[in-house]
PyMOL commands that place a pseudoatom at each C-alpha (Angstrom):
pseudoatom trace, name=CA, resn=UNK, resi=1, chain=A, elem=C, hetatm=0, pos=[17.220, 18.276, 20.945]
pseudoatom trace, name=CA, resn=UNK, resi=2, chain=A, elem=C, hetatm=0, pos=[19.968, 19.721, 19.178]
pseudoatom trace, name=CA, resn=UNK, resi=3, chain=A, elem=C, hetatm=0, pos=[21.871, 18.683, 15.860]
pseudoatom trace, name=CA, resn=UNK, resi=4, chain=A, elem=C, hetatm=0, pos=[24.600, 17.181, 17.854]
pseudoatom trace, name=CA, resn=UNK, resi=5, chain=A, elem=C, hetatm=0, pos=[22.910, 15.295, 20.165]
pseudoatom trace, name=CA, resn=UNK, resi=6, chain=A, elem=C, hetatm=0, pos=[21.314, 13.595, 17.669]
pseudoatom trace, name=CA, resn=UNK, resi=7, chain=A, elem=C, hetatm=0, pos=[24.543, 12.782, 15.923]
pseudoatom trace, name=CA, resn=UNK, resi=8, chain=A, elem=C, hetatm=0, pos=[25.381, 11.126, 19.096]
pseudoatom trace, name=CA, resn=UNK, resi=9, chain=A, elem=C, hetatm=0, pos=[22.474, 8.550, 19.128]
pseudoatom trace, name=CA, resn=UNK, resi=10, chain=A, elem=C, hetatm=0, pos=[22.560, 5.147, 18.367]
pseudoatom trace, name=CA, resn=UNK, resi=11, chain=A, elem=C, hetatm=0, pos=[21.569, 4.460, 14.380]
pseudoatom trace, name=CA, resn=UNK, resi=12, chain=A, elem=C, hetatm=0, pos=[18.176, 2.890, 15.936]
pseudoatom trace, name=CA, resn=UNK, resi=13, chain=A, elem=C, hetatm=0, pos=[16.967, 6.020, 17.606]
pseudoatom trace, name=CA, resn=UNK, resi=14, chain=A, elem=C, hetatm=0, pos=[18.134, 8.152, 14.523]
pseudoatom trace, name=CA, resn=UNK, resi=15, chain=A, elem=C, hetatm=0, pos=[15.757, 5.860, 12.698]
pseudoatom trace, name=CA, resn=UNK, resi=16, chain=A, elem=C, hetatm=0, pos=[12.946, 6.172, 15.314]
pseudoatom trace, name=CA, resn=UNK, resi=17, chain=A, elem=C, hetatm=0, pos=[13.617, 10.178, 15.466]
pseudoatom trace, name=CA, resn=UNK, resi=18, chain=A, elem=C, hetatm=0, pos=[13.080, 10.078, 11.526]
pseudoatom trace, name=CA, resn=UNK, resi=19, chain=A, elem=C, hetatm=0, pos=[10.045, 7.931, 11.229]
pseudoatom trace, name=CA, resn=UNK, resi=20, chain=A, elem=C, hetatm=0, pos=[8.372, 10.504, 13.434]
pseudoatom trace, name=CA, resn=UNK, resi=21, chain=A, elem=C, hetatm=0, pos=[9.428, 13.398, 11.610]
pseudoatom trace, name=CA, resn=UNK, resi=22, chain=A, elem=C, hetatm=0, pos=[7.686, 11.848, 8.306]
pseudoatom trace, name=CA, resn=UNK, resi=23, chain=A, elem=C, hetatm=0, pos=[4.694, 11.117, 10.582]
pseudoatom trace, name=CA, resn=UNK, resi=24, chain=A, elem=C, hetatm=0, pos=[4.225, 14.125, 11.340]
pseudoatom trace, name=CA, resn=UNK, resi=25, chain=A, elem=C, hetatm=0, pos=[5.339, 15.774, 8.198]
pseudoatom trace, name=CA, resn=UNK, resi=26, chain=A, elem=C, hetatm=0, pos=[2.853, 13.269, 5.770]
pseudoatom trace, name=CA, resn=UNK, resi=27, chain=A, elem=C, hetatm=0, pos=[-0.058, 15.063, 5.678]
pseudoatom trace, name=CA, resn=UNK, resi=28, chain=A, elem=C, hetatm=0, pos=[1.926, 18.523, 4.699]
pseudoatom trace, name=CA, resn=UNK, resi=29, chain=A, elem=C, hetatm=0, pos=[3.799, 16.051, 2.228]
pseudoatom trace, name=CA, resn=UNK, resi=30, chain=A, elem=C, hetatm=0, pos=[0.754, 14.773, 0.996]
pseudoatom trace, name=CA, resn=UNK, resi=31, chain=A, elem=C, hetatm=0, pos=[-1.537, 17.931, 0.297]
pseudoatom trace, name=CA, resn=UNK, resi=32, chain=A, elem=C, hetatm=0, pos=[1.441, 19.947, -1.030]
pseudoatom trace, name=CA, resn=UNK, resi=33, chain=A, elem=C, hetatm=0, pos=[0.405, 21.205, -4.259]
pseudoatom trace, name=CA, resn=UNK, resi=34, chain=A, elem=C, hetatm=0, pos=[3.085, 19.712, -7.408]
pseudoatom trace, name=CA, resn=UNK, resi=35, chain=A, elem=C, hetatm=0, pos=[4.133, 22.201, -9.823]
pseudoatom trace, name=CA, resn=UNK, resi=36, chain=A, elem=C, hetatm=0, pos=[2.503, 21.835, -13.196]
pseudoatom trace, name=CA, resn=UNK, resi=37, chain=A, elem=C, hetatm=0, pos=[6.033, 22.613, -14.828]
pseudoatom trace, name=CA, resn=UNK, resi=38, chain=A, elem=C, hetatm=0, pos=[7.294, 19.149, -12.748]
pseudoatom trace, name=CA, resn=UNK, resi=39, chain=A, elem=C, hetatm=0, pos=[4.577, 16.895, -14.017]
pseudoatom trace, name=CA, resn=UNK, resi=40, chain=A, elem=C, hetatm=0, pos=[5.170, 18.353, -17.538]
pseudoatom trace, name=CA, resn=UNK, resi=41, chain=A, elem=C, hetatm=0, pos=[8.486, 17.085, -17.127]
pseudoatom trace, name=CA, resn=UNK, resi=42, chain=A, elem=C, hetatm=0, pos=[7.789, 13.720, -15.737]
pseudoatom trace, name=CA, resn=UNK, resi=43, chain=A, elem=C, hetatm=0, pos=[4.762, 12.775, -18.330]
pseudoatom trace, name=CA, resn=UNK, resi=44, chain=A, elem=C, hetatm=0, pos=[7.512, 13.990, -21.127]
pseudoatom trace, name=CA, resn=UNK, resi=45, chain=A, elem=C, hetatm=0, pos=[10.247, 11.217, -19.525]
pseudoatom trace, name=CA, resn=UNK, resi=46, chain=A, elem=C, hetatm=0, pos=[7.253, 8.761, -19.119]
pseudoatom trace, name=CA, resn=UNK, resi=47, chain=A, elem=C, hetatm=0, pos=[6.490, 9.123, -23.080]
pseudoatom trace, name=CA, resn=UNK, resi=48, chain=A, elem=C, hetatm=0, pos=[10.164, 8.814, -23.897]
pseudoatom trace, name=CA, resn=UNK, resi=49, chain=A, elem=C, hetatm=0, pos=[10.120, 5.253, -22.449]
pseudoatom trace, name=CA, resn=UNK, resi=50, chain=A, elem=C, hetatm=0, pos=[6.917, 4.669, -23.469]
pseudoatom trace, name=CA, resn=UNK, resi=51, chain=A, elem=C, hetatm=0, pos=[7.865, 5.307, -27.034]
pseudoatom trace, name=CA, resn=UNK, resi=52, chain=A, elem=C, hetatm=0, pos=[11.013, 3.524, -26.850]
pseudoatom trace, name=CA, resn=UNK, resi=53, chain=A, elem=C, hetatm=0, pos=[13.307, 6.959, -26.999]
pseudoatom trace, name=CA, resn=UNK, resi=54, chain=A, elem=C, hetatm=0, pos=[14.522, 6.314, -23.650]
pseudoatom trace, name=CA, resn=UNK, resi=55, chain=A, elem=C, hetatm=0, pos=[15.266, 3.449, -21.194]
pseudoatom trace, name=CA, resn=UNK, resi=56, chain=A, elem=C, hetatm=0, pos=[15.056, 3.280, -17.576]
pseudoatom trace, name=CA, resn=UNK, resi=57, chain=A, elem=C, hetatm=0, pos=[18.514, 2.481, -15.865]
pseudoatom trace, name=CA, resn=UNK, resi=58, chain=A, elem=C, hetatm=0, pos=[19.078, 0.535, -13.027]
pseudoatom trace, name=CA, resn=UNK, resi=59, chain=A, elem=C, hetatm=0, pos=[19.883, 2.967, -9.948]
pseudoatom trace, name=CA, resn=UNK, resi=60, chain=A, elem=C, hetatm=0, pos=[23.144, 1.479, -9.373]
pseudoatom trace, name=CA, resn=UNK, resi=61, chain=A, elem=C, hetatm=0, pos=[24.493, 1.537, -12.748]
pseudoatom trace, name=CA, resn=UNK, resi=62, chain=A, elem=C, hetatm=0, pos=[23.504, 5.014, -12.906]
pseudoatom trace, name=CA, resn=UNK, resi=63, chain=A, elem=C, hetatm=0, pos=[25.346, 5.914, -9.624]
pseudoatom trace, name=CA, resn=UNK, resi=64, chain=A, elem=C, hetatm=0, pos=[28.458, 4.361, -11.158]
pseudoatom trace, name=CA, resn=UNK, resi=65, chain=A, elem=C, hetatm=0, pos=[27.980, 5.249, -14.175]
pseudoatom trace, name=CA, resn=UNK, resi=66, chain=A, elem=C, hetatm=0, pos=[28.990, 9.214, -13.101]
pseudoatom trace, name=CA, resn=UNK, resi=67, chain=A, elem=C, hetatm=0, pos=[31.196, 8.343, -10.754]
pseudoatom trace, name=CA, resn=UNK, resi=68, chain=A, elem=C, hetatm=0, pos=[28.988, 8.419, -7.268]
pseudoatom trace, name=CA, resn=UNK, resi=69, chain=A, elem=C, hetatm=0, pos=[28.717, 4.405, -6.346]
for i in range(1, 69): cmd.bond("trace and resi %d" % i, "trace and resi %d" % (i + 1))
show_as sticks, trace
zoom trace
């Protein structure tokens, strides 16, 4: 199925064409190795909030807050 069939379907099959793509793509997703350099990252933002240096932000006000909501 090509790119432009599937932009034809009805929004329910879209959704049923991407639940099995993540079906079959979870166990790749799952055992894929995560770069030491992006958890170095993340546990630095986790200690920010932690500390109190940084606060989380609610998605939306973030989107809107650059412009993208």
């Amino acid at each position: 199925m090509s790119i432009a069939e599937i932009k034809k379907l009805p929004i329910r099959e879209k959704f049923q064409i991407m639940e099995a793509l993540w079906d079959e793509m979870r166990p790749e997703i799952d055992a894929a190795e995560i770069p030491q350099t992006h958890k170095a990252i993340l546990d630095h933002c986790h200690a920010r909030v932690a500390s109190g240096q940084e606060a989380l932000v609610d998605w939306d006000i973030a989107k809107n807050r650059f412009g993208n909501g």
